[in-house]
GUKENU-668616 format. One record per residue (C-alpha): x, y, z; residue in three letters; residue number from 1. Coordinates in steps of 0.2 Angstrom, whole numbers. Layout:
@c1 = X	c2 = Y	c3 = Z	res = ALA	n = NUM
...
This chain:
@c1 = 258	c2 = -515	c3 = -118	res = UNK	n = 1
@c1 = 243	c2 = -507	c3 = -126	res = UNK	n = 2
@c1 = 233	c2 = -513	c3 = -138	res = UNK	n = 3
@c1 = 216	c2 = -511	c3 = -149	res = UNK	n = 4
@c1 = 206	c2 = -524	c3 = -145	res = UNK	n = 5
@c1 = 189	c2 = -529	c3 = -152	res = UNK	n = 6
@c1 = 176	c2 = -537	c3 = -138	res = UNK	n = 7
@c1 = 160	c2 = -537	c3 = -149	res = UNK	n = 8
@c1 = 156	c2 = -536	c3 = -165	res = UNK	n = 9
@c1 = 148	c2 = -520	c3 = -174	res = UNK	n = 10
@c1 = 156	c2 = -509	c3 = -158	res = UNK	n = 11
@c1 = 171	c2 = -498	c3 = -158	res = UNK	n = 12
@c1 = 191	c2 = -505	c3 = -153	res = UNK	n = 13
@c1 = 196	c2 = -501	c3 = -136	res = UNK	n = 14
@c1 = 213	c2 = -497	c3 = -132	res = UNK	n = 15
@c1 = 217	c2 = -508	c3 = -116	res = UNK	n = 16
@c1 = 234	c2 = -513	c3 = -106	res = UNK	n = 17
@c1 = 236	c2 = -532	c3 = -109	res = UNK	n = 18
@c1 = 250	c2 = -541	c3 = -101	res = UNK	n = 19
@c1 = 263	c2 = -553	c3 = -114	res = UNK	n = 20
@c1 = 271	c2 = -568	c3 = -111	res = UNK	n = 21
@c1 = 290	c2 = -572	c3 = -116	res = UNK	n = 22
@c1 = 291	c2 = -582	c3 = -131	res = UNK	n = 23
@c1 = 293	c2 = -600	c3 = -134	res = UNK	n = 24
@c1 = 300	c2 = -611	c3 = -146	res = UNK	n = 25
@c1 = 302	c2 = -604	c3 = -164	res = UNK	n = 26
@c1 = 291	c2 = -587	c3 = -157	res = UNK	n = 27
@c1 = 297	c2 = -570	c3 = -156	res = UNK	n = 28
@c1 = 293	c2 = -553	c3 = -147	res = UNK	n = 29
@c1 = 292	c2 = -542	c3 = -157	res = UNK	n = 30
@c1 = 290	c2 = -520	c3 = -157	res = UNK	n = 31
@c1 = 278	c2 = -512	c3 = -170	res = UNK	n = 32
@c1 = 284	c2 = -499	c3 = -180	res = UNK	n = 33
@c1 = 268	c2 = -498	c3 = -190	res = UNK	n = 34
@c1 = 250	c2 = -505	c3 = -197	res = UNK	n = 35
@c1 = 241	c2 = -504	c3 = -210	res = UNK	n = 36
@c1 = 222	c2 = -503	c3 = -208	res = UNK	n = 37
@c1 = 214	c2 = -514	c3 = -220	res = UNK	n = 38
@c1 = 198	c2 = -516	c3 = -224	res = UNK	n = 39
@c1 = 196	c2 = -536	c3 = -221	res = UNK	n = 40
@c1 = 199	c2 = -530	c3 = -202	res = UNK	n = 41
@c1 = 186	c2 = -516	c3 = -206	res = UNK	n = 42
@c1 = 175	c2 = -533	c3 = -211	res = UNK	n = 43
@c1 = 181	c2 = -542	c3 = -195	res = UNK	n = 44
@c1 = 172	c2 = -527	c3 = -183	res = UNK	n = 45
@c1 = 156	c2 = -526	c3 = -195	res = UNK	n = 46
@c1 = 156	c2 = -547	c3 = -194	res = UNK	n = 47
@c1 = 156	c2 = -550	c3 = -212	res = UNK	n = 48
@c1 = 170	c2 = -561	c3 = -208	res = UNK	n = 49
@c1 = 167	c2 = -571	c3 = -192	res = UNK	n = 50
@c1 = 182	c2 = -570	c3 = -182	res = UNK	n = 51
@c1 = 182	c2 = -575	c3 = -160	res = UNK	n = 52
@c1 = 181	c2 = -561	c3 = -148	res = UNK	n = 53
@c1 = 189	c2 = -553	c3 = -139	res = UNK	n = 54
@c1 = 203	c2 = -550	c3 = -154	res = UNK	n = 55
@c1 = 220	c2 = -539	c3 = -158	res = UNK	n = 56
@c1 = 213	c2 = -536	c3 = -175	res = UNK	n = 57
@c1 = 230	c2 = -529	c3 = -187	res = UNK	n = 58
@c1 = 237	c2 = -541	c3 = -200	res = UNK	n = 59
@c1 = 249	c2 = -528	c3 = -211	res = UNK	n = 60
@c1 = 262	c2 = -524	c3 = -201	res = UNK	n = 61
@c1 = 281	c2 = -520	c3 = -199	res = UNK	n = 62
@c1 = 291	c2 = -522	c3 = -183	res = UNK	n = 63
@c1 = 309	c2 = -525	c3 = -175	res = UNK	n = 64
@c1 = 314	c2 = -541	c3 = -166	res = UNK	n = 65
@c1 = 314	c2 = -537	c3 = -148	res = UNK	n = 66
@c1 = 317	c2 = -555	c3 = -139	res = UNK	n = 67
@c1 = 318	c2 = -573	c3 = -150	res = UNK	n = 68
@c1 = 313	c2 = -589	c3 = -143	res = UNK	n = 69
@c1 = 321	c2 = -607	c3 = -142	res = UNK	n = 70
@c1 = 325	c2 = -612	c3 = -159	res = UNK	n = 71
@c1 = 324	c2 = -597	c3 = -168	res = UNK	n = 72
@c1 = 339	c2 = -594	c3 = -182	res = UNK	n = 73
@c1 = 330	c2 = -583	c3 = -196	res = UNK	n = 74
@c1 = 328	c2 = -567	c3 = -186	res = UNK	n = 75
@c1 = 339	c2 = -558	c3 = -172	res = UNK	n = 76
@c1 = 335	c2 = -545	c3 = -159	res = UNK	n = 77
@c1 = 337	c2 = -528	c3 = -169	res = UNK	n = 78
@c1 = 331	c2 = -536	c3 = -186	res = UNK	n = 79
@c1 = 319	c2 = -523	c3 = -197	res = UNK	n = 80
@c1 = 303	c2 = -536	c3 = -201	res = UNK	n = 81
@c1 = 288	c2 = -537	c3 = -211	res = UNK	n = 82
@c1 = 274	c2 = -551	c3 = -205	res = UNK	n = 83
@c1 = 265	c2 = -562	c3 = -217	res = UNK	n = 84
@c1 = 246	c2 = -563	c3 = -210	res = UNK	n = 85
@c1 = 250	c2 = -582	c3 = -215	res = UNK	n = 86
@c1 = 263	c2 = -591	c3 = -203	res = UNK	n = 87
@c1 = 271	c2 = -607	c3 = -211	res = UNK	n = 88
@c1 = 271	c2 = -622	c3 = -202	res = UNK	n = 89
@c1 = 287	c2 = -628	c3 = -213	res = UNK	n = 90
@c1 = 278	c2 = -647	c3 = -211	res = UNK	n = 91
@c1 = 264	c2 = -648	c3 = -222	res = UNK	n = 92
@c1 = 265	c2 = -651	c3 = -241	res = UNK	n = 93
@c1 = 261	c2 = -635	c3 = -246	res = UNK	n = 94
@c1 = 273	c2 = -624	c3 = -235	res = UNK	n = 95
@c1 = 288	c2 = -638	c3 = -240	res = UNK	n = 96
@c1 = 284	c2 = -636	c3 = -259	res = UNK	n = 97
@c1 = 285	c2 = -613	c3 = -254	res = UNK	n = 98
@c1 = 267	c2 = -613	c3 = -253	res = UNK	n = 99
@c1 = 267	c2 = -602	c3 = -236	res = UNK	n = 100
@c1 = 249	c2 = -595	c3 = -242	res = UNK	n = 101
@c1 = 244	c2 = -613	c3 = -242	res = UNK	n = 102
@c1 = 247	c2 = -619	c3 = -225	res = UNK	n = 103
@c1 = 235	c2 = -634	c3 = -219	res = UNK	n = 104
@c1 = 240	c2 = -631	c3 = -201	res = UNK	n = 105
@c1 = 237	c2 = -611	c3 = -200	res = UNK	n = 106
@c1 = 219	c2 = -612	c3 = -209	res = UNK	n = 107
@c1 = 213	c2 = -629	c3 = -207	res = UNK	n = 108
@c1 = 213	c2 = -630	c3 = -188	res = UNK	n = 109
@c1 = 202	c2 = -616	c3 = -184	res = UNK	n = 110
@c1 = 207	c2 = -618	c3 = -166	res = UNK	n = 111
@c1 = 226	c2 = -610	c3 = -171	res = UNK	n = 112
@c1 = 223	c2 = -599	c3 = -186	res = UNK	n = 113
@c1 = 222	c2 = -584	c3 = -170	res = UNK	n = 114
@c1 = 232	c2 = -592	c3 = -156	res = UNK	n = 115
@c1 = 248	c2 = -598	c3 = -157	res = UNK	n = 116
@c1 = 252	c2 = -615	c3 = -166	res = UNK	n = 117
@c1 = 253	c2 = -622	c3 = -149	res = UNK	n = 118
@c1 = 236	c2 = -619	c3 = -146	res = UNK	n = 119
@c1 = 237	c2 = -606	c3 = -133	res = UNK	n = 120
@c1 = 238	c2 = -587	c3 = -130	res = UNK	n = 121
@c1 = 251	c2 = -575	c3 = -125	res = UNK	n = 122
@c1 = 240	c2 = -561	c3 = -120	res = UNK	n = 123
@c1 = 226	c2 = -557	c3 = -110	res = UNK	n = 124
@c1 = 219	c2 = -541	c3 = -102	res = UNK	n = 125
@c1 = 218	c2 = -534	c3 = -87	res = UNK	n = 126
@c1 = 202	c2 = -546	c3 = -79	res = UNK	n = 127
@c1 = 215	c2 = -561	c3 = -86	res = UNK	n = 128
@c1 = 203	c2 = -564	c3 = -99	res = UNK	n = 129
@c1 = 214	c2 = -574	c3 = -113	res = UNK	n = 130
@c1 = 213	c2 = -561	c3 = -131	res = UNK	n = 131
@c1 = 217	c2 = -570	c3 = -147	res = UNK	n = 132
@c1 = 228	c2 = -561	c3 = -160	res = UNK	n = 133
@c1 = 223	c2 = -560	c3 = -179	res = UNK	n = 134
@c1 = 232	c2 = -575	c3 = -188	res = UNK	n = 135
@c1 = 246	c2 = -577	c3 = -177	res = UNK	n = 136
@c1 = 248	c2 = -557	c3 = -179	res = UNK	n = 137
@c1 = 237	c2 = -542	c3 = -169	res = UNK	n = 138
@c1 = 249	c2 = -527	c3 = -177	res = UNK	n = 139
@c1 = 236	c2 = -514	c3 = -167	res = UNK	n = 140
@c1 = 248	c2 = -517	c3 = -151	res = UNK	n = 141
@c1 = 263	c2 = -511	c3 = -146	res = UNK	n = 142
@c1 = 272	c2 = -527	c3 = -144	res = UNK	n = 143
@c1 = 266	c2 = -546	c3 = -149	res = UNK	n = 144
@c1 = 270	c2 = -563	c3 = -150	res = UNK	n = 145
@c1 = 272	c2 = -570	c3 = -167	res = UNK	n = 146
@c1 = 279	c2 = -586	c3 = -176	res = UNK	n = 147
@c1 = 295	c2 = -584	c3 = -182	res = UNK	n = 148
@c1 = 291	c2 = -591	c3 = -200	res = UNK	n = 149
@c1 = 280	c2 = -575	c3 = -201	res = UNK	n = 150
@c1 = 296	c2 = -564	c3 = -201	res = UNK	n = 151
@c1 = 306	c2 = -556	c3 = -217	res = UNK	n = 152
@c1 = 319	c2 = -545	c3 = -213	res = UNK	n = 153
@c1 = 323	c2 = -532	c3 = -224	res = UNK	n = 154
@c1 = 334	c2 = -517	c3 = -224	res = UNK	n = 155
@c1 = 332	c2 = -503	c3 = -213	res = UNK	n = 156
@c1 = 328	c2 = -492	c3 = -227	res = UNK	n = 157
@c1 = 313	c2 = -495	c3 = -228	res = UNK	n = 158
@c1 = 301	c2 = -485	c3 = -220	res = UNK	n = 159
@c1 = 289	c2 = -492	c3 = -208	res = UNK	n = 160
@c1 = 272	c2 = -486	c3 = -215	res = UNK	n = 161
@c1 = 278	c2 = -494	c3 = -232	res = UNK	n = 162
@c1 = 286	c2 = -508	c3 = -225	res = UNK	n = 163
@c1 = 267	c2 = -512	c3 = -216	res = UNK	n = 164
@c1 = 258	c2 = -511	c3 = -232	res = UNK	n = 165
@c1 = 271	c2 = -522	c3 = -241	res = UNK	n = 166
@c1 = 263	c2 = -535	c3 = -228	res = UNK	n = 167
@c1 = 247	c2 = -535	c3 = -234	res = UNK	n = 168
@c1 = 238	c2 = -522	c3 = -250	res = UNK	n = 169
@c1 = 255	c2 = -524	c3 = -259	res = UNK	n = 170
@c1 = 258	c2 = -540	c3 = -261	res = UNK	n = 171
@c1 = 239	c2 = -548	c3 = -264	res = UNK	n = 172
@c1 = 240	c2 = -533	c3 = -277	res = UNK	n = 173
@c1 = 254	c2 = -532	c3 = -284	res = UNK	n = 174
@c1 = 260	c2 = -551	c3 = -280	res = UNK	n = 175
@c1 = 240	c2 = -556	c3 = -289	res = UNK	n = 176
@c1 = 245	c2 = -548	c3 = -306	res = UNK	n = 177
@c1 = 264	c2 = -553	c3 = -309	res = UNK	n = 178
@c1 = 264	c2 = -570	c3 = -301	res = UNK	n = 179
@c1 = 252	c2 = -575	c3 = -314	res = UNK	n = 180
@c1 = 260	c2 = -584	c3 = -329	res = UNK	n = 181
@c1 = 262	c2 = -579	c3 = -346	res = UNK	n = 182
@c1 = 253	c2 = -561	c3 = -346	res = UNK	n = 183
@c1 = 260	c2 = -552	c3 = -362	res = UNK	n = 184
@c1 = 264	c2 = -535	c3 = -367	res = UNK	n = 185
@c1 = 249	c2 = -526	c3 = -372	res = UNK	n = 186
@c1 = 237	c2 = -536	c3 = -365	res = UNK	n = 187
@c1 = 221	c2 = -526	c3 = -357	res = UNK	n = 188
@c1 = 215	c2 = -525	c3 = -340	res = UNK	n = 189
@c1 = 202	c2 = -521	c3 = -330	res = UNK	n = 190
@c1 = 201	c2 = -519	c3 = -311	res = UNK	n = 191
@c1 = 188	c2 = -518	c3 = -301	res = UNK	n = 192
@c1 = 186	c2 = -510	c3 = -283	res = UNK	n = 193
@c1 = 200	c2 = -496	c3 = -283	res = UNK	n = 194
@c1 = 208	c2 = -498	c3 = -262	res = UNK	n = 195
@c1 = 223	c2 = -502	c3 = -257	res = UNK	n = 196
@c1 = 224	c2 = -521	c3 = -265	res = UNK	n = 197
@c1 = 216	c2 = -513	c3 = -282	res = UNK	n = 198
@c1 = 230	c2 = -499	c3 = -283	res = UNK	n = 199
@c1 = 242	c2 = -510	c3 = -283	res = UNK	n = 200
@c1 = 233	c2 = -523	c3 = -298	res = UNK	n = 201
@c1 = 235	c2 = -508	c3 = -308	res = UNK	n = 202
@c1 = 251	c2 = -503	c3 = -304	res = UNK	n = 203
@c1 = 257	c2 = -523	c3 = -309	res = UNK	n = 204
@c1 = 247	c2 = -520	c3 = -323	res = UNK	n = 205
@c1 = 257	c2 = -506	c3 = -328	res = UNK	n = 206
@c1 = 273	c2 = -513	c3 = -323	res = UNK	n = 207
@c1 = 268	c2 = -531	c3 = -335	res = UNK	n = 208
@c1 = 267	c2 = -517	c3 = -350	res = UNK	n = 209
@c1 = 248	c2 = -520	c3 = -349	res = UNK	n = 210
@c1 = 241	c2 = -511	c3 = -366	res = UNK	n = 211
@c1 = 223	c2 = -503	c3 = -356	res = UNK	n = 212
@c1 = 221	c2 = -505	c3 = -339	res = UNK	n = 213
@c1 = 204	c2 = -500	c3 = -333	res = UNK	n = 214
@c1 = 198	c2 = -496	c3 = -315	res = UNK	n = 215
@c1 = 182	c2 = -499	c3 = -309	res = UNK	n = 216
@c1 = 176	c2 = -491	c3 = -294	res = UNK	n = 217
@c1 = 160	c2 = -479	c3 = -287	res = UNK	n = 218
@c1 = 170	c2 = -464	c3 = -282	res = UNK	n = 219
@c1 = 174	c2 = -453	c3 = -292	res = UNK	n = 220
@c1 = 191	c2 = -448	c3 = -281	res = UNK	n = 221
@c1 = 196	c2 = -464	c3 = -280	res = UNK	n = 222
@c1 = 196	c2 = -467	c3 = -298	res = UNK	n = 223
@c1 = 206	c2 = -450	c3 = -301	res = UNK	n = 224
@c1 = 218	c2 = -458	c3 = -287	res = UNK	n = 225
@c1 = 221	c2 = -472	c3 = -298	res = UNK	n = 226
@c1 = 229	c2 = -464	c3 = -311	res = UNK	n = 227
@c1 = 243	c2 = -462	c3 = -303	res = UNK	n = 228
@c1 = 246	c2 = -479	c3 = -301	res = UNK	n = 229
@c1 = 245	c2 = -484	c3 = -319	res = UNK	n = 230
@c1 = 226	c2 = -482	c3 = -325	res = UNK	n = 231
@c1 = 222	c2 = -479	c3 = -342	res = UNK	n = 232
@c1 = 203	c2 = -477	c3 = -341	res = UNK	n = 233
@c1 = 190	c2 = -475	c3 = -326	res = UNK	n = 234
@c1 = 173	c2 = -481	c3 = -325	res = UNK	n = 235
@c1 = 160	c2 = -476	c3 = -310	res = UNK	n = 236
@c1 = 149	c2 = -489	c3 = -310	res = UNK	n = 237
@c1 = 133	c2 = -481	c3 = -301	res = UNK	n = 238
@c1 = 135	c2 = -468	c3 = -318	res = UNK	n = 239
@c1 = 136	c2 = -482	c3 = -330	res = UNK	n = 240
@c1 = 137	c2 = -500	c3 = -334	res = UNK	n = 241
@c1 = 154	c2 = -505	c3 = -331	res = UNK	n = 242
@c1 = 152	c2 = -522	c3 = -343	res = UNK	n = 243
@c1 = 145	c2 = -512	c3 = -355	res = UNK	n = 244
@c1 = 158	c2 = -499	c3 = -354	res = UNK	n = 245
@c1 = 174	c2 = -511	c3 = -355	res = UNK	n = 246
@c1 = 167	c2 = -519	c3 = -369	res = UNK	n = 247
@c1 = 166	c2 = -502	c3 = -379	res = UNK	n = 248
@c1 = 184	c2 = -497	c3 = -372	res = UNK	n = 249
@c1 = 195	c2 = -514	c3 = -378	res = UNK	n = 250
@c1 = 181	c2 = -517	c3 = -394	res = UNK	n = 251
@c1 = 174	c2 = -537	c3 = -384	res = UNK	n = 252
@c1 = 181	c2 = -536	c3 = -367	res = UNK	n = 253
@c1 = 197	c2 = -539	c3 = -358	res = UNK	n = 254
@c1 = 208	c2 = -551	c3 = -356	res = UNK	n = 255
@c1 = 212	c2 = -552	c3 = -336	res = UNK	n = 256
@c1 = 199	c2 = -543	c3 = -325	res = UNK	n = 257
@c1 = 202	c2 = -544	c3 = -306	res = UNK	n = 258
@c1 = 190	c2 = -542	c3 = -291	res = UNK	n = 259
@c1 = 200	c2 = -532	c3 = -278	res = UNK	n = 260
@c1 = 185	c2 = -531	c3 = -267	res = UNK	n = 261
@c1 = 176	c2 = -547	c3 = -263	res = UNK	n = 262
@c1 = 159	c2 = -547	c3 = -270	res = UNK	n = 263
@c1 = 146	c2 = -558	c3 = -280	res = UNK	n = 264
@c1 = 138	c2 = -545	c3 = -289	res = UNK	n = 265
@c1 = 156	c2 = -537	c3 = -293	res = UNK	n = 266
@c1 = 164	c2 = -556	c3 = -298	res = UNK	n = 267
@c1 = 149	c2 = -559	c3 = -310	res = UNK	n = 268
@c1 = 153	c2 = -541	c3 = -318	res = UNK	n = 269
@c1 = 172	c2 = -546	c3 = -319	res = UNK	n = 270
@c1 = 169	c2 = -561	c3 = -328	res = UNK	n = 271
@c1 = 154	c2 = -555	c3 = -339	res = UNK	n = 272
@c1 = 168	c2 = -541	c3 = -346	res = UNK	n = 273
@c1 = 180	c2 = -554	c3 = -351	res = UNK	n = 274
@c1 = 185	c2 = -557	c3 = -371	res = UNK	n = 275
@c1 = 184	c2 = -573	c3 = -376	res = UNK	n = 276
@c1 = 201	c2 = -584	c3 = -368	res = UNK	n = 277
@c1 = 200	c2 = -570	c3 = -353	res = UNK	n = 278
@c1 = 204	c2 = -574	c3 = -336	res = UNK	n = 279
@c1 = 195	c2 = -564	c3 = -321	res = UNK	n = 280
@c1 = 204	c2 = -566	c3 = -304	res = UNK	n = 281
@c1 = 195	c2 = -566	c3 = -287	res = UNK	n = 282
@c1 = 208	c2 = -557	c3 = -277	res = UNK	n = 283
@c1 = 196	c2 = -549	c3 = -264	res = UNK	n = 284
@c1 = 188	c2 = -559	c3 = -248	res = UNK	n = 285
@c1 = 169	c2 = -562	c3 = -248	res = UNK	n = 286
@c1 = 161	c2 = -567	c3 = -234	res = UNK	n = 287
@c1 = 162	c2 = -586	c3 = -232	res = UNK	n = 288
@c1 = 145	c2 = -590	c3 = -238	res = UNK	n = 289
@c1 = 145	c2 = -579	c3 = -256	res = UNK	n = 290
@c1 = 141	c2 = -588	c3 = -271	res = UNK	n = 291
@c1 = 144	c2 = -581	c3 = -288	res = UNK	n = 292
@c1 = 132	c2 = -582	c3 = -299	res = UNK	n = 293
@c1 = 140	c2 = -586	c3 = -318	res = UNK	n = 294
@c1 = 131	c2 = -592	c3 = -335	res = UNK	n = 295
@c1 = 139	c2 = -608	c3 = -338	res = UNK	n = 296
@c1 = 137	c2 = -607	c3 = -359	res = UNK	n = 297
@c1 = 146	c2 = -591	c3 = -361	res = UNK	n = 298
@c1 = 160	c2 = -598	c3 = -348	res = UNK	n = 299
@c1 = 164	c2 = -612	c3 = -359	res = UNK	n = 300
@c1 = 157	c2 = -607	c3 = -379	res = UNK	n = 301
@c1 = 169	c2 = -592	c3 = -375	res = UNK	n = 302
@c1 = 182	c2 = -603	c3 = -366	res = UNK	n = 303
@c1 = 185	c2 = -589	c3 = -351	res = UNK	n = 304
@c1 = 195	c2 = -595	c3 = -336	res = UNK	n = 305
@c1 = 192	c2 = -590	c3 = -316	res = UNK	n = 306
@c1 = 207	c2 = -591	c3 = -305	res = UNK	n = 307
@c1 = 207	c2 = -589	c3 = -287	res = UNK	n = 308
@c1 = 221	c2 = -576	c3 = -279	res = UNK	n = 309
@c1 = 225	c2 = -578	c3 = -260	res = UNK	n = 310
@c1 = 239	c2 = -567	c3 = -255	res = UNK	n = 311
@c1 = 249	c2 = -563	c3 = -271	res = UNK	n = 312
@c1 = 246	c2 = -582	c3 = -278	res = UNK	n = 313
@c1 = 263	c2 = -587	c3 = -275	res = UNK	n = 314
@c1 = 275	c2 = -587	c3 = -259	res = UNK	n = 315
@c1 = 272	c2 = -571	c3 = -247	res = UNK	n = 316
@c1 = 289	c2 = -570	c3 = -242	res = UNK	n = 317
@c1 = 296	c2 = -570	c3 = -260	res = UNK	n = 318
@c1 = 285	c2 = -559	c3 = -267	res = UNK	n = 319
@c1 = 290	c2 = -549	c3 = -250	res = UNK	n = 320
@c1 = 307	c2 = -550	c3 = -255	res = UNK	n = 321
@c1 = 304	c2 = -545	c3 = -273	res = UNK	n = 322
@c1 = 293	c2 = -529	c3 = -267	res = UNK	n = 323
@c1 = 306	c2 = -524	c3 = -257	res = UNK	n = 324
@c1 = 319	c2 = -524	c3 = -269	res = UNK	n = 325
@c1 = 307	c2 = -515	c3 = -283	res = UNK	n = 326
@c1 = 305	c2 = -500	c3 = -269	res = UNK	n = 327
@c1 = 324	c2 = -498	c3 = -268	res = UNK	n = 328
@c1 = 327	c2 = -498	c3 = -284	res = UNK	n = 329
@c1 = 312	c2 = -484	c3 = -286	res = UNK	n = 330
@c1 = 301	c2 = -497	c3 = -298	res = UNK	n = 331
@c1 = 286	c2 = -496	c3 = -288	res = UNK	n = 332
@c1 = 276	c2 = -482	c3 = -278	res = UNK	n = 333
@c1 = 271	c2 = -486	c3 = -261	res = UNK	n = 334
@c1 = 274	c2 = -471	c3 = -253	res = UNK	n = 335
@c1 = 260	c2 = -462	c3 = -262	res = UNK	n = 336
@c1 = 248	c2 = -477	c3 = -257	res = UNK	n = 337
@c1 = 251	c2 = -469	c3 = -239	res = UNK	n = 338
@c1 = 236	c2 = -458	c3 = -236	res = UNK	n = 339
@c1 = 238	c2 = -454	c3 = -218	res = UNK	n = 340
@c1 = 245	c2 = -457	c3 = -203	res = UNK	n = 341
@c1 = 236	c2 = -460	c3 = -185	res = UNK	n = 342
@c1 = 240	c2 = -464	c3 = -167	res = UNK	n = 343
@c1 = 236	c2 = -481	c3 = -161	res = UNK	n = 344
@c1 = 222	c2 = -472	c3 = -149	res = UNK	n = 345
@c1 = 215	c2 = -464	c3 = -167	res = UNK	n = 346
@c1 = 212	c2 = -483	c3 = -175	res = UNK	n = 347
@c1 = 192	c2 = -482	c3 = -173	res = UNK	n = 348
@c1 = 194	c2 = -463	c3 = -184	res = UNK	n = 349
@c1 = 205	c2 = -473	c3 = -196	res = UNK	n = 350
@c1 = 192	c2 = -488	c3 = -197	res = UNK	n = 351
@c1 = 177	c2 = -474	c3 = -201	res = UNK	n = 352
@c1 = 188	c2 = -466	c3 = -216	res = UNK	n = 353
@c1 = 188	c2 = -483	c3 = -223	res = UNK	n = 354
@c1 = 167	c2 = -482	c3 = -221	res = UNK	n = 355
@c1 = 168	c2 = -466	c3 = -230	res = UNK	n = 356
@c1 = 178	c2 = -472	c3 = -244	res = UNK	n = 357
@c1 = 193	c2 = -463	c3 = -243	res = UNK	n = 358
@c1 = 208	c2 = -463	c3 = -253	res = UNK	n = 359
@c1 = 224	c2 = -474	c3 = -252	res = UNK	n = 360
@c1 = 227	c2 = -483	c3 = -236	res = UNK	n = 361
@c1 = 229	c2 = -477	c3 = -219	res = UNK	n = 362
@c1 = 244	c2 = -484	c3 = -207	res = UNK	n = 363
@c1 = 246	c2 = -483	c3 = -186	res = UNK	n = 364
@c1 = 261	c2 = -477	c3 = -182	res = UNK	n = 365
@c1 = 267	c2 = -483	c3 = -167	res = UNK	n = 366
């Protein structure tokens, strides 16, 4: 089968012809339909986020079961699937309690988190050299091994370039906003960093009956983007100070401000552009040695909360579910999230649109 696969940092993916194993216990084979390419794998090539080469980078994907393994009861060949990037191990306290995002096992045994909970691979190249698979995952490839856990399968509906993006952007979006308690009607927003995972705060904004919602970004297309998904104002901030700007927009600041992007400079804005009792949300991925840099007096004279979001701070598969649902029923947009679409041979052209800043998101169709 043929896959993207990344050998050295900072170089382009090469499309290669890897050989696959069968599955094992509680695995399955599955076909890709489609990937979404997002830029935390864009981070993965530039090394912002250290991840072991030689790797199937892709961590937003739908697919159909091809083939399941010994013990496997959730999913059936022919099945329709989204992948969560976070595989449950069903045994440790936090997937028990329906904390999936959580799991001690996928993240706190770096030897696992891109091989198989095993231990081992189920691909390799060519020169038999052994190629890990983004968190259990590697959607650029026409066919993988995945834990069964990872699966929800949904109706056949759904198309595959929005079922992909349902696996990822959507529902840290989306999932970031909603799953927090007790957000009321006519509260104000502001959002920060306006890709994929931004679009979808402000459309949960919207969707919560959010009274301003404010979208932060550097592009000016990008912020004319996010009007459609439920902005009420834009801000530019290489024209002006977005802090500033919130502050004159709500009369004191907001009362839940997100970081869609991942960024100290950007966190330290978010929280500066809080009203007093706000609650600014890191829902973007640093790099692992980021600090932020915060004044301690205004954080507790003005009483302002920071919360952390890690892929739709709740259950992935539930918020899944409840995405999926919403689309049927025509309460979200995703299809307009869908920029455009590219072979799996085009990913590196894909991965330089995401340089240049480029609108929406764009998916491998396989």
């Amino acid at each position: 089968m043929k896959a993207a696969v990344l050998y050295e940092v900072g170089k382009p993916l090469e499309i290669k012809d890897l050989s696959i194993e069968k599955p094992r216990e509680e695995e399955v084979l599955v076909r890709m339909k489609a990937a979404g390419v997002c830029a935390s794998d864009n981070h993965v090539i530039h090394g912002q986020i250290p991840y072991p080469t030689p790797i199937v980078l892709g961590h937003e994907n739908a697919a159909i079961v091809e083939e399941v393994g010994p013990n496997v009861t959730n999913v059936k060949p022919g099945d329709t699937c989204i992948t969560s990037f976070v595989s449950s191990c069903s045994e440790c306290d936090y997937c028990r309690t329906g904390l999936g995002n959580h799991c001690s096992r996928h993240y706190s045994d770096p030897s696992i988190q891109h091989r198989q909970f095993d231990g081992t691979f189920r691909i390799k190249d060519s020169e038999g050299t052994e190629i890990y698979q983004m968190n259990k995952l590697g959607g650029f490839a026409e066919q993988q091994i995945v834990p069964a856990s990872s699966l929800l399968v949904i109706p056949k509906e759904v198309p595959p370039e929005v079922a992909a993006l349902i696996g990822c952007c959507v529902t840290t979006g989306l999932g970031g906003i909603v799953n927090i308690d007790n957000i009321k009607a006519g509260s104000t927003v502001a959002v920060f960093g306006c890709g994929g995972v931004g679009l979808n705060i402000i459309q949960g904004a919207k969707m919560l009956n959010c009274l301003k919602v404010i979208a932060v970004d550097i592009f000016d297309h990008k912020l004319e983007f996010a009007y459609k998904f439920g902005a009420t104002d834009v801000i530019n901030a290489k024209n002006e100070d977005p802090v500033e700007k919130i502050r004159d927009i709500t009369g004191g600041g907001v009362d839940y401000s997100f970081d869609s992007f991942g960024s100290p400079a950007i966190m330290k804005q978010a929280v500066e552009s809080l009203a007093k009792r706000g609650t600014a949300a890191l829902v973007g991925l640093a790099s692992p040695s980021s600090e932020v840099d915060i004044n301690m007096v205004d954080l507790v004279r003005n009483e302002k909360n920071i919360i952390g979001s890690f892929y739709g701070y709740g259950s992935p598969l539930v918020t899944m579910k409840k995405i999926v649902d919403m689309y049927l029923a025509g309460k979200v947009n995703i299809d307009d999230l869908v920029r455009k679409v590219f072979k799996l041979e085009e990913i590196n052209e894909a991965f330089a649109d995401i340089d240049k800043g480029e609108d929406g998101r764009g998916v491998i169709v396989f």
